[in-house]
N, C-alpha and C positions, 0 to 999 in steps of 0.2 A: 504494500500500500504506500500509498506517495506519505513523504514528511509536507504540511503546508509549510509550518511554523509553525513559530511560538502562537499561541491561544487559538487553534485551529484542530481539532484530533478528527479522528477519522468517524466518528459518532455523530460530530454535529454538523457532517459537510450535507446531511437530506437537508438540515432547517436552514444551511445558505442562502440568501436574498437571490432569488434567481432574478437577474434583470433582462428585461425586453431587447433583442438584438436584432431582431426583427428588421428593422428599418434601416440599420446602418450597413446591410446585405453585408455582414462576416461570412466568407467564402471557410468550411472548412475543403481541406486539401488532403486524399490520401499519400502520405507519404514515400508510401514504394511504388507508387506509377505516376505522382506528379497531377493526377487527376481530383477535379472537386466531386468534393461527396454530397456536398448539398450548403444549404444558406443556414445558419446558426438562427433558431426560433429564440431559447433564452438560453442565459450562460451565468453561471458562479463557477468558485474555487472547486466544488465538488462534482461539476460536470454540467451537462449542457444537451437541448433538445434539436434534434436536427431535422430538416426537414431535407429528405434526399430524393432523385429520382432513381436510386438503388434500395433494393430490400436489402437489408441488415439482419443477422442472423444473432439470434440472443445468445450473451455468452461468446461472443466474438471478440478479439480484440485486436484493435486498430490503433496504428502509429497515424497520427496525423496533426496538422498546423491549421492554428487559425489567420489567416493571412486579413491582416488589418488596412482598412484605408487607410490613404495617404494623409487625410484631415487626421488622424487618431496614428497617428504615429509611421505606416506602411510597412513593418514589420511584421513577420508571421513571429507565432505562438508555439513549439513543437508538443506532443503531451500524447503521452499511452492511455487510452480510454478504453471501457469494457462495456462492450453492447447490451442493454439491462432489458430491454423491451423494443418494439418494431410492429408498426401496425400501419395499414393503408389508410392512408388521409383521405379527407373528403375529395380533393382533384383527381384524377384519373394518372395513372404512373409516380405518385406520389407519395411517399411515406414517412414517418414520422417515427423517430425515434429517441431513446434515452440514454444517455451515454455519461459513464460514470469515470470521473478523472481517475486513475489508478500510478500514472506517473507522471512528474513533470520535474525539471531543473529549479534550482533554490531561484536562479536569475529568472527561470522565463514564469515561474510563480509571482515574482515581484512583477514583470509585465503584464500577467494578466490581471493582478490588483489593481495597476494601474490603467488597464483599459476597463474592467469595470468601473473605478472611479468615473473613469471621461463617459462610461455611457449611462453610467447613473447622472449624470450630472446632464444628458442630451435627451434624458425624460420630461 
């Protein structure tokens, strides 16, 4: 399981503030072929819902980046994530999924503290 930090355990990353990312179109990115997996719906330290045009297999896990606009830094994110759930969305080819952070870098934790800041704050 990932270390957050300090006052962050692995217990209280469900009650994380998931914020809206919806809008600011965070591309995630799979990591071993370079291809997007879908548009980030909401995102915390504890993981993030994705809205992909690929079914996702529960219990799967996935190296992948959230690559940031340019306004918000244009930096990707890198993070090992575990497929938790996967179910077809209301559009057609569309699905939606739950993804739980299971690895990330002490530095790119501090980055994405810092892009939820900015997108808390673009609420």
């Amino acid at each position: 399981m990932a270390d957050f930090g300090p006052g962050v355990n692995v217990d209280e990353r469900r009650k994380s503030n998931r914020i809206d990312a919806y809008a600011m179109g965070l591309q995630a990115i799979n990591c071993l072929d370079e291809e997007p997996l879908g548009i980030i719906g909401n995102l915390s330290l504890g993981g993030m819902m994705l809205i992909s045009t690929r079914q996702l297999f529960t219990d799967g896990i996935l190296q992948l980046k959230i690559q940031t606009p340019t306004e918000l830094g244009g930096g990707s994110i890198p993070m090992g994530v575990k497929i938790l759930w996967c179910t077809p969305a209301n559009s057609p080819d569309e699905y939606w999924a739950g993804l739980e952070t299971i690895d990330i870098g002490s530095t790119d934790v501090d980055a994405l503290r810092a892009l939820l800041d900015q997108l808390a704050g673009a609420v």
